[in-house]
BASE-995443 format. One record per residue (C-alpha): y, z, x; residue number from 1; residue in three letters. Coordinates in nm, 2 decimals. Example, Ala and Ser with C-alpha at 12.3 -4.5 7.8 and 13.67 -1.06 7.14 Angstrom:
# BASE-995443
+--------+--------+--------+-----+------+
!      Y !      Z !      X ! pos ! code !
+--------+--------+--------+-----+------+
!  -0.45 !   0.78 !   1.23 !   1 !  ALA !
!  -0.11 !   0.71 !   1.37 !   2 !  SER !
+--------+--------+--------+-----+------+
//
This chain:
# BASE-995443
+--------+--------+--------+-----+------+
!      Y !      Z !      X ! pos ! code !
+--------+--------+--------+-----+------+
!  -1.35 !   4.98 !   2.07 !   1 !  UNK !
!  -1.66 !   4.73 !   2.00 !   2 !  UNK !
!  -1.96 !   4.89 !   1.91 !   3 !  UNK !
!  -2.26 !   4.65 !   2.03 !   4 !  UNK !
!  -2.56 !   4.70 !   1.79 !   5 !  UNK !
!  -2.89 !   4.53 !   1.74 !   6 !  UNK !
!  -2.92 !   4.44 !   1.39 !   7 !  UNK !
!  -3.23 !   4.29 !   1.26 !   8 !  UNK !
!  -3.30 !   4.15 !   1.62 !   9 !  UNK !
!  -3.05 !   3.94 !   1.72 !  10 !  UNK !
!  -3.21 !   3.69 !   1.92 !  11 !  UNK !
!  -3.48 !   3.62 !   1.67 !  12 !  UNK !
!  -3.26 !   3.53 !   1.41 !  13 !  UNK !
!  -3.06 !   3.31 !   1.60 !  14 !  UNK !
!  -3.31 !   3.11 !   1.68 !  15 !  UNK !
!  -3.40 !   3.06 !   1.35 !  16 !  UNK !
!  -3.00 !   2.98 !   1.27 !  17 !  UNK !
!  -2.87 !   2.60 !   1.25 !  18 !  UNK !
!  -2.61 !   2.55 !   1.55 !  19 !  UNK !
!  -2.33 !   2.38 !   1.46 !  20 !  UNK !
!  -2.18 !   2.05 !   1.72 !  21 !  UNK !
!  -1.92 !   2.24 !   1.83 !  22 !  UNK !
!  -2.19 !   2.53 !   1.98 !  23 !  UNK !
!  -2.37 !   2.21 !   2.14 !  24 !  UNK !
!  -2.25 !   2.32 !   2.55 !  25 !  UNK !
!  -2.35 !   2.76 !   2.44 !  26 !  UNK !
!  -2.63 !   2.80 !   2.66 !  27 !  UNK !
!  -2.81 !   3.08 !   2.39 !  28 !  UNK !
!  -3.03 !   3.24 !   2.67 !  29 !  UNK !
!  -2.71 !   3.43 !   2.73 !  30 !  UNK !
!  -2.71 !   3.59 !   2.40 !  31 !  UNK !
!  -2.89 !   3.93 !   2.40 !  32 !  UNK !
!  -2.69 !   4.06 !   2.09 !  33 !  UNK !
!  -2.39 !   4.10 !   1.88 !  34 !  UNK !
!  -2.14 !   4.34 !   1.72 !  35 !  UNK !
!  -2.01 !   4.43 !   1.38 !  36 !  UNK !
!  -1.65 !   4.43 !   1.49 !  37 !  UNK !
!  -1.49 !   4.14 !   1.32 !  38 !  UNK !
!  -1.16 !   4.27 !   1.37 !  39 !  UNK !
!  -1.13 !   4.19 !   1.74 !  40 !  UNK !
!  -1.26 !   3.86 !   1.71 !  41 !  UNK !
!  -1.09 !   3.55 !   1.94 !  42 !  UNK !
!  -1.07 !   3.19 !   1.88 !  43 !  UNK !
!  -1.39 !   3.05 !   1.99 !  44 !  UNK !
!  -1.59 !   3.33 !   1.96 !  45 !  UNK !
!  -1.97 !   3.26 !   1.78 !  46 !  UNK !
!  -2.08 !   3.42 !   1.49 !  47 !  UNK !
!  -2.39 !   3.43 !   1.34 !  48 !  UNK !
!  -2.40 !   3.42 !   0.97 !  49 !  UNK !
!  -2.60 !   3.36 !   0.61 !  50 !  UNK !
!  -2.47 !   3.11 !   0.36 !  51 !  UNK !
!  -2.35 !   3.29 !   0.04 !  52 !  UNK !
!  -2.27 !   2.99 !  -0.13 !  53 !  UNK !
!  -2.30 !   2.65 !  -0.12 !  54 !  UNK !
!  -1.89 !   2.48 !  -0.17 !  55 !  UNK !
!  -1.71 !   2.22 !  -0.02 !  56 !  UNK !
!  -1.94 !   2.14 !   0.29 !  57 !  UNK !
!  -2.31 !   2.09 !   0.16 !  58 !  UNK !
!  -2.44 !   2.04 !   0.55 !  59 !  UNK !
!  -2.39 !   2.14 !   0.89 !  60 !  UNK !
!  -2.37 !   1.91 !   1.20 !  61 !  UNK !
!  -2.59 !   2.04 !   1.42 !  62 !  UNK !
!  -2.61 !   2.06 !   1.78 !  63 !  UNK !
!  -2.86 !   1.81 !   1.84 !  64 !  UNK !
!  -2.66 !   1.58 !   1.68 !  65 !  UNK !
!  -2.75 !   1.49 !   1.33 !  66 !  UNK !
!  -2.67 !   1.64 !   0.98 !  67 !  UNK !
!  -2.88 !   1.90 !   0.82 !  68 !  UNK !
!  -2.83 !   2.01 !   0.44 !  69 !  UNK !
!  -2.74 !   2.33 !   0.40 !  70 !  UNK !
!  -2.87 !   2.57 !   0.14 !  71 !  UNK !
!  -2.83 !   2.95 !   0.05 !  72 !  UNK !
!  -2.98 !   3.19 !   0.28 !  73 !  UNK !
!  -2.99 !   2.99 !   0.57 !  74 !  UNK !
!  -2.85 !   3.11 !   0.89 !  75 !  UNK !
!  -2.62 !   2.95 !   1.08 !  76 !  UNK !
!  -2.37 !   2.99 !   1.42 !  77 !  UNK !
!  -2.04 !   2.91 !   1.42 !  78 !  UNK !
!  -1.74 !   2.96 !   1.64 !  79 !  UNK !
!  -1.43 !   3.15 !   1.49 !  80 !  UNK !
!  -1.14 !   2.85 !   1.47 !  81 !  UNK !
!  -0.82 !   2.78 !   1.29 !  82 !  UNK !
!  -0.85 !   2.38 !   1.11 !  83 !  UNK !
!  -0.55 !   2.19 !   1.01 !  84 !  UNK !
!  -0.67 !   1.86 !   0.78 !  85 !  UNK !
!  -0.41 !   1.77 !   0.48 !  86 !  UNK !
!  -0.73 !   1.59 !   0.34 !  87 !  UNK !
!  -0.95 !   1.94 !   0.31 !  88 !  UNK !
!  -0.84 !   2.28 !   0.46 !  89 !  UNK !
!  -0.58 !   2.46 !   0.63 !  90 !  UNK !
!  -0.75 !   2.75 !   0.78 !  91 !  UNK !
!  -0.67 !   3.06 !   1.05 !  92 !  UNK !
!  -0.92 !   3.20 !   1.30 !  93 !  UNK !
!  -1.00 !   3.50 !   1.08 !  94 !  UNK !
!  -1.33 !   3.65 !   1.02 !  95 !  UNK !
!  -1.33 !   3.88 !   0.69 !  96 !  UNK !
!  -1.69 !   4.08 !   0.71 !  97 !  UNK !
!  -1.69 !   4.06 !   0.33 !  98 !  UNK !
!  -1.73 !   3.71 !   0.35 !  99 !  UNK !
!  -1.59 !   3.39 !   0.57 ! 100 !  UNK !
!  -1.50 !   3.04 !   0.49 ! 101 !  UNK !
!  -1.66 !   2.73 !   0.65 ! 102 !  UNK !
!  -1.40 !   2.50 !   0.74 ! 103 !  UNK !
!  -1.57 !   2.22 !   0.90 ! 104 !  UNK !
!  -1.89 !   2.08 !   0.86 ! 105 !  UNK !
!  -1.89 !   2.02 !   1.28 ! 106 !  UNK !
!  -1.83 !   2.41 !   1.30 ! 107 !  UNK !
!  -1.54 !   2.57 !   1.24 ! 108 !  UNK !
!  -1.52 !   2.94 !   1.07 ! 109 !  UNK !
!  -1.25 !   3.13 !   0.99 ! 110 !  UNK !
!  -0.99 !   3.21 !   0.66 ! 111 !  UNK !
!  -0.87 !   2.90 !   0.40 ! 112 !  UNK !
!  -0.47 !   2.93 !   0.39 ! 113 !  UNK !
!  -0.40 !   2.61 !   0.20 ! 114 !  UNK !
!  -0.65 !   2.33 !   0.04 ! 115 !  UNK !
!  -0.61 !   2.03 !  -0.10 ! 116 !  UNK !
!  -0.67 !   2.01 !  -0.45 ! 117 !  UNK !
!  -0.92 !   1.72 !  -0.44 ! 118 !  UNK !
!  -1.17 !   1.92 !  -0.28 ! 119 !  UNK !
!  -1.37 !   2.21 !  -0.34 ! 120 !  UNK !
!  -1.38 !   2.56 !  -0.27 ! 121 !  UNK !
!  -1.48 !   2.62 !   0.09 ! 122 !  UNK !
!  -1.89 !   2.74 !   0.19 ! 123 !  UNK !
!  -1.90 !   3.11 !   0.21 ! 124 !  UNK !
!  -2.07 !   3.28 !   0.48 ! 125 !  UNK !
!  -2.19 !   3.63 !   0.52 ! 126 !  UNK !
!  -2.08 !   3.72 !   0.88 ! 127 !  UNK !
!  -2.38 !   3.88 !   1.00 ! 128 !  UNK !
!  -2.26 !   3.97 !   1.37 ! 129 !  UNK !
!  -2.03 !   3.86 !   1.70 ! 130 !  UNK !
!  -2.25 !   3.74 !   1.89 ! 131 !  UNK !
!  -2.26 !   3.91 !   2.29 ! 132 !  UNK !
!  -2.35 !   3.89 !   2.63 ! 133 !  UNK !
!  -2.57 !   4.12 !   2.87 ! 134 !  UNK !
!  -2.23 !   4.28 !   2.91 ! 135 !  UNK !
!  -2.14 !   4.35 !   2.55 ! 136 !  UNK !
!  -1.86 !   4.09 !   2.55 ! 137 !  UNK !
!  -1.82 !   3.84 !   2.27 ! 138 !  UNK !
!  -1.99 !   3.49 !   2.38 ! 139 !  UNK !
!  -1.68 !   3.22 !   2.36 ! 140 !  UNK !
!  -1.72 !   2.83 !   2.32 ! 141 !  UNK !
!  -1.47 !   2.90 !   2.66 ! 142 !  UNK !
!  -1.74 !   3.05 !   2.84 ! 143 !  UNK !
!  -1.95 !   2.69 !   2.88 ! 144 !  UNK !
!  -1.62 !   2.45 !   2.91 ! 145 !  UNK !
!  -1.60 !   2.16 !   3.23 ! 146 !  UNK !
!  -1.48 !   2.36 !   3.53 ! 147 !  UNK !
!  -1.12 !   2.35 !   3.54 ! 148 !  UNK !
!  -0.97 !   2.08 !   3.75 ! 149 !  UNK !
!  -0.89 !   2.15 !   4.14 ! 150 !  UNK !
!  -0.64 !   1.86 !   4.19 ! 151 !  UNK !
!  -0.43 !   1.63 !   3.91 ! 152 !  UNK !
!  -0.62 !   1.33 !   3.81 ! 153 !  UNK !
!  -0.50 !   0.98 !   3.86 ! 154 !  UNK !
!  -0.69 !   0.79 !   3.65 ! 155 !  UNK !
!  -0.51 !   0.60 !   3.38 ! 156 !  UNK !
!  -0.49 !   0.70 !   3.00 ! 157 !  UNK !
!  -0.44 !   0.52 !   2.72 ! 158 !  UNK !
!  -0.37 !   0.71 !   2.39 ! 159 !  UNK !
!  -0.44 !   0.62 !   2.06 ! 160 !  UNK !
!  -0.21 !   0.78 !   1.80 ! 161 !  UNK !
!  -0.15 !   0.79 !   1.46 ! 162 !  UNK !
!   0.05 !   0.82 !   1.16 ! 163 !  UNK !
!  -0.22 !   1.12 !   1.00 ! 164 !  UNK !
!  -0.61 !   1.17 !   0.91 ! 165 !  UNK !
!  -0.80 !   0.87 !   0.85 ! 166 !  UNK !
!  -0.55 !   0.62 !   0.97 ! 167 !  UNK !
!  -0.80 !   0.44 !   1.21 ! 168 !  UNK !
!  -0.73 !   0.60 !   1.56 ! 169 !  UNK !
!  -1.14 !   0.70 !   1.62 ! 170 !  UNK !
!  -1.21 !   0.28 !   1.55 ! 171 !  UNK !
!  -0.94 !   0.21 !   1.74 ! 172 !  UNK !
!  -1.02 !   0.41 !   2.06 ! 173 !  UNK !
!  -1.38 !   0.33 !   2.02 ! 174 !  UNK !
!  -1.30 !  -0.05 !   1.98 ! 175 !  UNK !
!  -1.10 !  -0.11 !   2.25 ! 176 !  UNK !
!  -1.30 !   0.10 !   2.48 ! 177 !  UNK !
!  -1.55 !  -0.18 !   2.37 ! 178 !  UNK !
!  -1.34 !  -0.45 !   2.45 ! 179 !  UNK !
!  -1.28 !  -0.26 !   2.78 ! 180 !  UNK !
!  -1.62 !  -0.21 !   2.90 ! 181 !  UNK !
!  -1.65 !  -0.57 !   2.86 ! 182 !  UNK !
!  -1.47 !  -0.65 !   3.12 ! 183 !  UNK !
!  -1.66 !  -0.45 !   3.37 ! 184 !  UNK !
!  -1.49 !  -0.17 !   3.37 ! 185 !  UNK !
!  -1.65 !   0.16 !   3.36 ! 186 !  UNK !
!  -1.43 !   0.34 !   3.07 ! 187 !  UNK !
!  -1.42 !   0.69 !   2.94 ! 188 !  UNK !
!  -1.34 !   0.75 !   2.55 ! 189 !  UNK !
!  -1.19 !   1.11 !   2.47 ! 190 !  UNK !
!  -1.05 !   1.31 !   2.18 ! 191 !  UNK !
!  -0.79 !   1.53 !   2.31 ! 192 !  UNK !
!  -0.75 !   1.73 !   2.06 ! 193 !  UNK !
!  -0.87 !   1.80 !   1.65 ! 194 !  UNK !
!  -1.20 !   1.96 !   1.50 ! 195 !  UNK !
!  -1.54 !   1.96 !   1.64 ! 196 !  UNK !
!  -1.69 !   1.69 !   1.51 ! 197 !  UNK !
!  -1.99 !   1.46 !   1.60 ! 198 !  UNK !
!  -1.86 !   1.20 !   1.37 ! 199 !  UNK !
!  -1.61 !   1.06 !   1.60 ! 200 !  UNK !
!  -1.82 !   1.14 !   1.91 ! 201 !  UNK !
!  -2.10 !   0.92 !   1.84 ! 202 !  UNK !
!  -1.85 !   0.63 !   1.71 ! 203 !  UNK !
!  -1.73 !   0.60 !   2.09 ! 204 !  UNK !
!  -2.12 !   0.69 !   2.19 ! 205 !  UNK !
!  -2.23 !   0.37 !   2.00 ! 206 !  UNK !
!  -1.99 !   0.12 !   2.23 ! 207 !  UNK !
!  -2.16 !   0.18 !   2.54 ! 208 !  UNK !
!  -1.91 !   0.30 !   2.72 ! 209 !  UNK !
!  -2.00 !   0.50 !   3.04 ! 210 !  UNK !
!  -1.83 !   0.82 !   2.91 ! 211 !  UNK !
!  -1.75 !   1.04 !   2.63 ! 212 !  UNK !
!  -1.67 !   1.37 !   2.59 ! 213 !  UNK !
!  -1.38 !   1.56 !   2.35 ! 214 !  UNK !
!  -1.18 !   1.92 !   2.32 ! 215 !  UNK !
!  -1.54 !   2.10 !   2.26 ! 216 !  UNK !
!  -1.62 !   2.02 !   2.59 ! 217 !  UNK !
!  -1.35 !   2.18 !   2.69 ! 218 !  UNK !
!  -1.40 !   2.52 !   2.56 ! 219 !  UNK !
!  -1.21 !   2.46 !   2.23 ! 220 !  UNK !
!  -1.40 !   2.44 !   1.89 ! 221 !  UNK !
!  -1.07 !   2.32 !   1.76 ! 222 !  UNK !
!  -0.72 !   2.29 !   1.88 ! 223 !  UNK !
!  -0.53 !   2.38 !   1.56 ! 224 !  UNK !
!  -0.31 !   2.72 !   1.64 ! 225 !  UNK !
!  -0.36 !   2.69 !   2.05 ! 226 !  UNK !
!  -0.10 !   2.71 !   2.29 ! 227 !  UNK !
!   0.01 !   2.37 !   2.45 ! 228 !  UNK !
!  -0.07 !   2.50 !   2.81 ! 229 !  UNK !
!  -0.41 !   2.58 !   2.66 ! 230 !  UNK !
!  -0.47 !   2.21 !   2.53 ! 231 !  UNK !
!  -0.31 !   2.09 !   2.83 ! 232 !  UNK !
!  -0.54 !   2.20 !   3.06 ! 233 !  UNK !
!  -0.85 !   2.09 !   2.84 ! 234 !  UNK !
!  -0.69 !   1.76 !   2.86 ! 235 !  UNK !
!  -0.66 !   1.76 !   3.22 ! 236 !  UNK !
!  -1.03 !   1.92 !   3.26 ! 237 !  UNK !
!  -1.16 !   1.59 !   3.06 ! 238 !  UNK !
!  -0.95 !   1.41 !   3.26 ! 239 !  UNK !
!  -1.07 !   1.50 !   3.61 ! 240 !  UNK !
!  -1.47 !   1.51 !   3.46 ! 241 !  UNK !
!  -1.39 !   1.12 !   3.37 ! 242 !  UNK !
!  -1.28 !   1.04 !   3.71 ! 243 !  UNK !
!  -1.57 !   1.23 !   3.84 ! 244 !  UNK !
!  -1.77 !   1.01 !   3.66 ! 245 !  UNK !
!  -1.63 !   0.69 !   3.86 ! 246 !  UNK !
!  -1.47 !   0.57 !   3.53 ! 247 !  UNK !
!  -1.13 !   0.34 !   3.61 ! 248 !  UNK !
!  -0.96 !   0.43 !   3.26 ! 249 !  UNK !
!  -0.95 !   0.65 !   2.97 ! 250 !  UNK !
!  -0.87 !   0.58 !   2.60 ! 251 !  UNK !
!  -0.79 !   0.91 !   2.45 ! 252 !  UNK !
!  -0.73 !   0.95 !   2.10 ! 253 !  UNK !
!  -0.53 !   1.23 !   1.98 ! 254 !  UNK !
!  -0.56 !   1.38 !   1.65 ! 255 !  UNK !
!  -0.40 !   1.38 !   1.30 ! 256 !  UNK !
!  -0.05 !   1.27 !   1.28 ! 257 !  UNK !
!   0.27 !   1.29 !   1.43 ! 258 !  UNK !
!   0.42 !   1.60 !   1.28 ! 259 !  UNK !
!   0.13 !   1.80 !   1.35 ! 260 !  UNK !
!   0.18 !   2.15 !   1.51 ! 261 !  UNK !
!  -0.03 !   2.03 !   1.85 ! 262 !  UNK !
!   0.05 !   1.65 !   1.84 ! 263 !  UNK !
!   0.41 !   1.71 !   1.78 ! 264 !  UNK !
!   0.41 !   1.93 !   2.13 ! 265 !  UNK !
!   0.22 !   1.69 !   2.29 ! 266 !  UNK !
!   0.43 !   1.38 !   2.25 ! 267 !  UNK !
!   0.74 !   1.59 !   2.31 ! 268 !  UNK !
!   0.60 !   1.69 !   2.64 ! 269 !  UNK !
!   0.76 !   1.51 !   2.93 ! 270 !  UNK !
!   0.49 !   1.59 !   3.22 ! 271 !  UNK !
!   0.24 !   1.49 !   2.93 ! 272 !  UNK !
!   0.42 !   1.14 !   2.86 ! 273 !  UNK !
!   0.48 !   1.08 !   3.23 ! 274 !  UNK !
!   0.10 !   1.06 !   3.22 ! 275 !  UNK !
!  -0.01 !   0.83 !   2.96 ! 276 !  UNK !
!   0.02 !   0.45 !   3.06 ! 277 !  UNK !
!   0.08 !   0.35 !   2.71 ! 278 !  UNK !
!   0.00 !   0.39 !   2.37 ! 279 !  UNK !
!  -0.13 !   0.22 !   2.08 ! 280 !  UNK !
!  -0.03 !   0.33 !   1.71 ! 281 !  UNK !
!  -0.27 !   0.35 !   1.41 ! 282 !  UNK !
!  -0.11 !   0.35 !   1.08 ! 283 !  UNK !
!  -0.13 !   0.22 !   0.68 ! 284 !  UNK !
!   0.14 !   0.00 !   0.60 ! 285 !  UNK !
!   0.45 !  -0.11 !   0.70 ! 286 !  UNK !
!   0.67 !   0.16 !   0.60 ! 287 !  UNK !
!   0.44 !   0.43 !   0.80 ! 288 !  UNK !
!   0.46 !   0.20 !   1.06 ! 289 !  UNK !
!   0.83 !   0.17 !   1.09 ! 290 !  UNK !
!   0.90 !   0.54 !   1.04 ! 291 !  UNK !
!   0.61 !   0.57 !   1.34 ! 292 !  UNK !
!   0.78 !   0.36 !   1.56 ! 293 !  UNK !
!   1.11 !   0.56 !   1.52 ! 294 !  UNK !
!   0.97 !   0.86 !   1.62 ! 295 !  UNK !
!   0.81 !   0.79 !   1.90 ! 296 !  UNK !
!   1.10 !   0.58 !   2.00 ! 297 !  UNK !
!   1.29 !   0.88 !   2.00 ! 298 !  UNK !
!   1.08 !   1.05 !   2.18 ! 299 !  UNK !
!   1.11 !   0.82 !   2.47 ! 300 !  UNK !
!   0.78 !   0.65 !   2.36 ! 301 !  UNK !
!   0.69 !   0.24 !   2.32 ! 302 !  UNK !
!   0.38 !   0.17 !   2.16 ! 303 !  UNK !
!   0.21 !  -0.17 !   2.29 ! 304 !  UNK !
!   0.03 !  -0.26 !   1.97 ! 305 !  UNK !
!   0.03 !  -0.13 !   1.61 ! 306 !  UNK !
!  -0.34 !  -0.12 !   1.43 ! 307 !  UNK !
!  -0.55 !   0.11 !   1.14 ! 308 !  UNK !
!  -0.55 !   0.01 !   0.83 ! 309 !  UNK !
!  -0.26 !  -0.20 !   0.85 ! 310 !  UNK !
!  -0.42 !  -0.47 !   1.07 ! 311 !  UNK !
!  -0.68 !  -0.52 !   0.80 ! 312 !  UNK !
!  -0.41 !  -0.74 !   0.56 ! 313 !  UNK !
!  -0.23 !  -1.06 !   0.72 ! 314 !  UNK !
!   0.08 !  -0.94 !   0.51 ! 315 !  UNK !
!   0.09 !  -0.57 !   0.54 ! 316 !  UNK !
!   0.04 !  -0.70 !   0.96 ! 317 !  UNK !
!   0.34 !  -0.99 !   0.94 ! 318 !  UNK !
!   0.56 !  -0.70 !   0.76 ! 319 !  UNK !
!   0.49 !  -0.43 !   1.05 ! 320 !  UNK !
!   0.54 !  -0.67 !   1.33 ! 321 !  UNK !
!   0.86 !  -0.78 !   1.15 ! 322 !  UNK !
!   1.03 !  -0.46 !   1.14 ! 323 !  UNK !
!   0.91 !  -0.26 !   1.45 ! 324 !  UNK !
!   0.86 !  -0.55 !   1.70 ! 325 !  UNK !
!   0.52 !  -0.43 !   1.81 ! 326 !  UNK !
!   0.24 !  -0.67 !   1.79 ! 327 !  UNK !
!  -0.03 !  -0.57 !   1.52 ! 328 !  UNK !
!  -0.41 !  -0.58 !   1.65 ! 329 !  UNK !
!  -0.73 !  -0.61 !   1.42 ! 330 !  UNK !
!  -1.04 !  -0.41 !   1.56 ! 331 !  UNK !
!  -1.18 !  -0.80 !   1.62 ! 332 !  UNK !
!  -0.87 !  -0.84 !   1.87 ! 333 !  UNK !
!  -0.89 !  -0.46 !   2.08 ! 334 !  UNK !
!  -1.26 !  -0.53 !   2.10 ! 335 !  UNK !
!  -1.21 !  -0.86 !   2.28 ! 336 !  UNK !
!  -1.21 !  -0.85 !   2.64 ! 337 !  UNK !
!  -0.94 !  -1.07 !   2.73 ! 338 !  UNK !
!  -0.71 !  -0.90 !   2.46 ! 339 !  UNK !
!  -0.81 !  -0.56 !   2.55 ! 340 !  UNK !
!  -0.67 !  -0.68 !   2.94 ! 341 !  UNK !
!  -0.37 !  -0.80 !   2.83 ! 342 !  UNK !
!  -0.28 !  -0.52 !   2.63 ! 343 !  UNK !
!  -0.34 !  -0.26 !   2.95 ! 344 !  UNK !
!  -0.11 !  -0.52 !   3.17 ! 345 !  UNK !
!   0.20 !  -0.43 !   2.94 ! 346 !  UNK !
!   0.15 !  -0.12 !   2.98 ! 347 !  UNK !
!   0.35 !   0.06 !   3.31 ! 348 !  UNK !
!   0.21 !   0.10 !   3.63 ! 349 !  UNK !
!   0.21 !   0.45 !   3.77 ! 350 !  UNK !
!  -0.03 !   0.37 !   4.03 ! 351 !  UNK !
!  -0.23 !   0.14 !   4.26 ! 352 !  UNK !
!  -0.53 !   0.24 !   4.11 ! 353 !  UNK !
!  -0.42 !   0.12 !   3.77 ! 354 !  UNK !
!  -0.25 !  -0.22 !   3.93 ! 355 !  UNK !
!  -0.62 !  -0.27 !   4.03 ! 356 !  UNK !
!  -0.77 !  -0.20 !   3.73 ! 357 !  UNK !
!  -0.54 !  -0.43 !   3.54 ! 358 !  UNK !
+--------+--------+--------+-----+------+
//
């Protein structure tokens, strides 16, 4: 059973705590206190905690948006999450009272399982307490997600995938959300699924386009370890808040790569495939991009366009096109209006409203 104490007046120190970007929808009135049981604790749930020492991550995104260093003593809030980046930690959604590893610099605490060798040992944090509600129950990211949708949406999706980390799917979905909005549209960029971050949120931010919004949003401070229903439904609460919005389509970028535990579901999902128009495919060279194409292909998927890091060489690009038969697109080309059109008119049809909007 939890046993709800008061240690050191919760609520004061808490204010005095950096709130990481993936706390940024908590509404902290509702914290009157928290617990010492660690055991218990859920994916999502916040705890406060003091820096120990000072590894991998030397700042904290905070709520408000920007960075902030981070030194020893300092108190910050994170939610408990699981992380899966090849290029920095693989972590579980595991709080040790002894001392917890920061996994993310957008906020993400929890247990390193595996890390890659050209990083450093994760920041230690002191967990300090679970934070609660008037009611004694642990405050979740969940509790403060979009309202879960009444009806399916029907507005159309793009998605941006891509062969792993850093591969260029965030400058792709930002710039042919650009290229979109230039055309009049009203256009919603999304991250469907990944690690709180405001990196890639304030990429899309920046093209002006008249919606953003990610997983967090949804009540997930990551998606790493959750069941598909679960990302699912975050998808479809973005979804339906878009539409809300009066936007006429959504580029949605999903993260990592293809083998990964949660894009791997998704792309294998037949009701989830039946709802993407079309896709466009970020990868590094040829080779990634042939292997790509294969595996979508199998999956019954047809990217309309091939970019990332592959697009920025004229040979790497004539190579790719060569062997998949998918056109290669620089950022200059997806942020163009008239290219960014022409690339949503090969894409299918499921309704009248995206006939219109193409």
């Amino acid at each position: 059973m939890s046993i709800t104490t008061i240690v050191n007046d919760p609520v004061t120190l808490i204010s005095r705590a950096k709130w990481a970007f993936s706390t940024r929808r908590v509404q902290k009135e509702s914290i009157v206190a928290m617990t010492d049981d660690f055991k218990n604790t859920q994916h999502g749930d916040l705890i406060l905690g003091r820096v120990m020492e000072i590894g991998q991550h030397k700042g904290i995104q905070l709520a408000s948006g920007r960075r902030s260093e981070l030194f020893q003593g300092d108190l910050v809030v994170l939610p408990c999450a699981a992380r899966y980046a090849p290029d920095q930690f693989e972590g579980v959604a595991e709080i040790d009272p002894a001392g917890a590893d920061m996994l993310a610099g957008g906020g993400c605490l929890g247990k390193v399982r595996a890390r890659n060798e050209r990083v450093k040992a994760p920041t230690r944090v002191l967990p300090l307490g679970r934070l609660t509600n008037q009611s004694g129950k642990a405050v979740n990211v969940a509790d403060f997600a979009l309202p879960a949708a009444t009806r399916p949406s029907n507005i159309p999706v793009i998605a941006v995938f891509g062969t792993a980390m850093n591969s260029g799917k965030t400058l792709a979905t930002a710039r042919l959300g650009y290229g979109l909005r230039q055309t009049g549209l009203r256009v919603a960029t999304i991250k469907a699924t990944g690690t709180g971050s405001f990196g890639d949120f304030n990429e899309y931010e920046d093209t002006g386009v008249s919606y953003i919004a990610d997983f967090t949003d949804a009540g997930m401070a990551t998606t790493y370890m959750l069941p598909l229903p679960r990302i699912k439904d975050g998808i479809e609460r973005l979804l339906a808040d878009a539409e809300a919005h009066h936007c006429d389509v959504v580029v949605m970028e999903v993260a990592d790569g293809l083998f990964q535990r949660e894009t791997a579901a998704l792309l294998a999902d037949a009701e989830f495939r039946d709802r993407v128009q079309g896709i466009v495919f970020a990868c590094g060279d040829a080779v990634a991009a042939a292997g790509g194409v294969a595996e979508l292909n199998r999956l019954g998927w047809e990217p309309q366009a091939l970019t990332g890091m592959v697009s920025c060489s004229p040979m790497a690009s004539s190579e790719a096109q060569a062997v998949t038969g998918v056109r290669v697109m620089t950022k200059t080309e997806l942020s163009d209006p008239a290219e960014a059109v022409a690339l949503m008119r090969a894409m299918k049809a499921p309704s009248t409203r995206w006939e219109k909007v193409a």
